[in-house]
mmCIF file of the C-alpha atoms, coordinates in Angstrom:
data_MODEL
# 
_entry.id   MODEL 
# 
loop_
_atom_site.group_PDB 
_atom_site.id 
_atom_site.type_symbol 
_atom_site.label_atom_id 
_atom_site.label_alt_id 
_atom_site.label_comp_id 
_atom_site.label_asym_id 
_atom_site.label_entity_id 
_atom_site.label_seq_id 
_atom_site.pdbx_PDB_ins_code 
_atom_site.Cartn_x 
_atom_site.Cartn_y 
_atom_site.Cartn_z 
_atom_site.occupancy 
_atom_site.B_iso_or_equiv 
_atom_site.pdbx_formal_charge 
_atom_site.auth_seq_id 
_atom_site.auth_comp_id 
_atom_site.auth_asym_id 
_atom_site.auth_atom_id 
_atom_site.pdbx_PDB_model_num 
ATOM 1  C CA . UNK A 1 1  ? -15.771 61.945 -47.186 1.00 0.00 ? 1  UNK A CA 1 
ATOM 2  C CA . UNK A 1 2  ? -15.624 61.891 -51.143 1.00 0.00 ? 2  UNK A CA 1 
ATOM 3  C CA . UNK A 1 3  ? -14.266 65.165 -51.444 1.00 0.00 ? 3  UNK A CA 1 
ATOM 4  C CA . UNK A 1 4  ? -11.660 64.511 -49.129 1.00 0.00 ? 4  UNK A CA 1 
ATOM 5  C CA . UNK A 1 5  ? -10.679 61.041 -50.740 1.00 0.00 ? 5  UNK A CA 1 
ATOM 6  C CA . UNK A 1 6  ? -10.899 62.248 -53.964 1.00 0.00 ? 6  UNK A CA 1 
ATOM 7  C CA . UNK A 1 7  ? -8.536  65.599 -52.795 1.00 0.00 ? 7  UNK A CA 1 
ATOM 8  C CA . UNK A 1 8  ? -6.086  62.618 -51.120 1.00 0.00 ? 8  UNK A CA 1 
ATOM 9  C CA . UNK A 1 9  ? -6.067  60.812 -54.331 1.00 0.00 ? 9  UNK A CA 1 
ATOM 10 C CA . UNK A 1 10 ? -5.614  63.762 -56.681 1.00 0.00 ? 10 UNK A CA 1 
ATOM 11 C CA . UNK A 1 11 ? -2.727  64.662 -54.300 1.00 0.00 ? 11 UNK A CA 1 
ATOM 12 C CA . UNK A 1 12 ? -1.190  61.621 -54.521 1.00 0.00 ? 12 UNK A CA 1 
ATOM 13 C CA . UNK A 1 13 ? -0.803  62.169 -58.136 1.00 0.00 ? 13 UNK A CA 1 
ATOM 14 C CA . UNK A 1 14 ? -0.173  65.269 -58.892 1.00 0.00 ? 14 UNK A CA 1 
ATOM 15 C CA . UNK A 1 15 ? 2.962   63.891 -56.458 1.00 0.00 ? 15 UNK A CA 1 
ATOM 16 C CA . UNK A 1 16 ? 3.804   61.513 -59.038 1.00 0.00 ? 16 UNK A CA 1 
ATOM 17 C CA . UNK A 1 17 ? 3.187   63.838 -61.978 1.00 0.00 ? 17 UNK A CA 1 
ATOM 18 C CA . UNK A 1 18 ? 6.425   65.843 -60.515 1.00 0.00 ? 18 UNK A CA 1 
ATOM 19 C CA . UNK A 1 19 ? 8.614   62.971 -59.167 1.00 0.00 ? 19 UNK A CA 1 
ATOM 20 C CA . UNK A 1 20 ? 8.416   61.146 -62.687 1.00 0.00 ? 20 UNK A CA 1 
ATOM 21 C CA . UNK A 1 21 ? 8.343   64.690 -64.850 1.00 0.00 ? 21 UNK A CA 1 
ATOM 22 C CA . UNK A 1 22 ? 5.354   63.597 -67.231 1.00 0.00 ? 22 UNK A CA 1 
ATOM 23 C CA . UNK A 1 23 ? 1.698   62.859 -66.796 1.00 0.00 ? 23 UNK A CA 1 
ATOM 24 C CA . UNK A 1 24 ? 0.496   59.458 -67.622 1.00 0.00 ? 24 UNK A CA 1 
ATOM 25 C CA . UNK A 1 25 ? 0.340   58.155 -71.198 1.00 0.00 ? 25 UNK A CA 1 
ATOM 26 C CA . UNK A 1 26 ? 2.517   61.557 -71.709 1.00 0.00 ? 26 UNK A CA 1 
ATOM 27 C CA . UNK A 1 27 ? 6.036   61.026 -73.159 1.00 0.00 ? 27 UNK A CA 1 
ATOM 28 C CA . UNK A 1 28 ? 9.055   62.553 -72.409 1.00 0.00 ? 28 UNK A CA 1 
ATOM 29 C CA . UNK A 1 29 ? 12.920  62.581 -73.794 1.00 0.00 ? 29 UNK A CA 1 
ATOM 30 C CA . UNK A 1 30 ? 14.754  60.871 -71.129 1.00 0.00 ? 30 UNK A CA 1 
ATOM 31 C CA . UNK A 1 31 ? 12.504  59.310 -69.461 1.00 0.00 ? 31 UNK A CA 1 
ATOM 32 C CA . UNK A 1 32 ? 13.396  56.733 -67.091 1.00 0.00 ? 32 UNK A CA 1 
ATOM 33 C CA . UNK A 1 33 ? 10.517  55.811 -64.583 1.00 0.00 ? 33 UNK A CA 1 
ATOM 34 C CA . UNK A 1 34 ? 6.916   54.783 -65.650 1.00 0.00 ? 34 UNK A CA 1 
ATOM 35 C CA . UNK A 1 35 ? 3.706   53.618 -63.892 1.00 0.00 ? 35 UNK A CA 1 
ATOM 36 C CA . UNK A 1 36 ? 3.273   50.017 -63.049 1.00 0.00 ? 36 UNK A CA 1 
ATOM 37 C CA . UNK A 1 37 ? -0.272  50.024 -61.860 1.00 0.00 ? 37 UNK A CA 1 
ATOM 38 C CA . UNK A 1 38 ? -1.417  50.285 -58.172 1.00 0.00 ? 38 UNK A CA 1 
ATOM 39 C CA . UNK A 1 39 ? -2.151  48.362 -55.164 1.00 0.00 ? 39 UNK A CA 1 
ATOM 40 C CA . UNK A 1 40 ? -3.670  48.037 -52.387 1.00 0.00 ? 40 UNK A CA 1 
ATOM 41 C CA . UNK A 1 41 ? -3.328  50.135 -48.842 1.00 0.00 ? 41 UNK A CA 1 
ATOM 42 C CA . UNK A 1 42 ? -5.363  50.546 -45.627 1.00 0.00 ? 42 UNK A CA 1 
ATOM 43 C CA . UNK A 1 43 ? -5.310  53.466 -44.316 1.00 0.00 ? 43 UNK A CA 1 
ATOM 44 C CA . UNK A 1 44 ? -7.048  54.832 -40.825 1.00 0.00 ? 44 UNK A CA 1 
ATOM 45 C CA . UNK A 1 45 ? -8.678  57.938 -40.429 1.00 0.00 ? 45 UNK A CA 1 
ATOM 46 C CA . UNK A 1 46 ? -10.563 59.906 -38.232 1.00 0.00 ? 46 UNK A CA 1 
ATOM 47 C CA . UNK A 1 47 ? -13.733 58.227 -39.969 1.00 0.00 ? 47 UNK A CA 1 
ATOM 48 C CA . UNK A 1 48 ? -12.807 54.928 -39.839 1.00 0.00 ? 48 UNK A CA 1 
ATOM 49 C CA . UNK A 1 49 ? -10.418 52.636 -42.247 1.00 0.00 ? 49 UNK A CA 1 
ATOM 50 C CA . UNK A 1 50 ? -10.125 53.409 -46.087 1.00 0.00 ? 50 UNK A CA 1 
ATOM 51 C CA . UNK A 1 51 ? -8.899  51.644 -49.206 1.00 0.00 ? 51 UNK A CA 1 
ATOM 52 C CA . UNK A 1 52 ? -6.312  53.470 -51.234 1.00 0.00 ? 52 UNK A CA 1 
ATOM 53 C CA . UNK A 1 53 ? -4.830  52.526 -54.420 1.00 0.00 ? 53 UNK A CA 1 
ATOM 54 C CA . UNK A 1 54 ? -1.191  53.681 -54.135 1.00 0.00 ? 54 UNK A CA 1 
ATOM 55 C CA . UNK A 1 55 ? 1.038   54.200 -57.798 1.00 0.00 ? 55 UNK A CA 1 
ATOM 56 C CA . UNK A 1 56 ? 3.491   51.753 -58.253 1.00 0.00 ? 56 UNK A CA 1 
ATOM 57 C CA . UNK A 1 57 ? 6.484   52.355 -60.598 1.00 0.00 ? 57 UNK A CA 1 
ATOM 58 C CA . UNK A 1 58 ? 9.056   50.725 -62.858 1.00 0.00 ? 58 UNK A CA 1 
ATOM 59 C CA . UNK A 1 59 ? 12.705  51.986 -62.076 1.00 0.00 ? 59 UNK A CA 1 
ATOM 60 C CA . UNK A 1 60 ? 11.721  53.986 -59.150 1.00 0.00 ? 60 UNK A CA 1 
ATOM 61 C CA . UNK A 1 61 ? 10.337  53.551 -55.183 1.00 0.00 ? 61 UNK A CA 1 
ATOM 62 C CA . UNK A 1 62 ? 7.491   55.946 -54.698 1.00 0.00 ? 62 UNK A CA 1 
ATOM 63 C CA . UNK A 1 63 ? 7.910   56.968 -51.014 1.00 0.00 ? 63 UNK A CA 1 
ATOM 64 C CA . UNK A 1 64 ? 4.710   59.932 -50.845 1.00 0.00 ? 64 UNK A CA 1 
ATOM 65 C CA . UNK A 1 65 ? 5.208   62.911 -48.637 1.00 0.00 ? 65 UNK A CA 1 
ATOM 66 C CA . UNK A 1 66 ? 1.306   62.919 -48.640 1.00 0.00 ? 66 UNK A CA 1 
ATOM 67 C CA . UNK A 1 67 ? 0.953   59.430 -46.703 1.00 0.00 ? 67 UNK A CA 1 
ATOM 68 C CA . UNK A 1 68 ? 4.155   58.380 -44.260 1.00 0.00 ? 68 UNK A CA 1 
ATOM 69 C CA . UNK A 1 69 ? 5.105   55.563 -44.524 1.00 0.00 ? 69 UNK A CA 1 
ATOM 70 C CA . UNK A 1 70 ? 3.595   52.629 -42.236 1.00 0.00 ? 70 UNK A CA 1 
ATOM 71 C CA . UNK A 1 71 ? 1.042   54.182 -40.533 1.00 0.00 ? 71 UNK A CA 1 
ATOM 72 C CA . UNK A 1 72 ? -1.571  51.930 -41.113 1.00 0.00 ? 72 UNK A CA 1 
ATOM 73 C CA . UNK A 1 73 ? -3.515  52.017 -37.785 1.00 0.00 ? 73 UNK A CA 1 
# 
């Protein structure tokens, strides 16, 4: 169950890595979109109901391919 959170979170930002075009604390020429923390998500599995911390950003939506979007149960 670690493994497979830890894959889903690791995912999750290596999503963000692309969609902003620099890795956190990185800089970049250009750049327009930064991280503004995380929050909060339930999310149901197979194994039962798990907290994820989704990214949050300034001057950008982050709608992940990994995790669609309101499936919560």
């Amino acid at each position: 169950m670690r493994r497979a959170m830890s894959n889903l979170i690791a995912s999750l930002d290596e999503e963000a890595d692309q969609l902003i075009g620099a890795a956190p604390y990185e800089r970049a020429d250009g750049r327009a979109v930064y991280r503004a923390g995380h929050y909060g998500r339930g999310f149901a599995t197979t194994f039962g109901q798990v907290a994820l911390k989704i990214l949050k950003f300034k001057g950008m939506k982050f709608a992940t391919a990994v995790i669609e979007r309101y499936k919560r149960r």
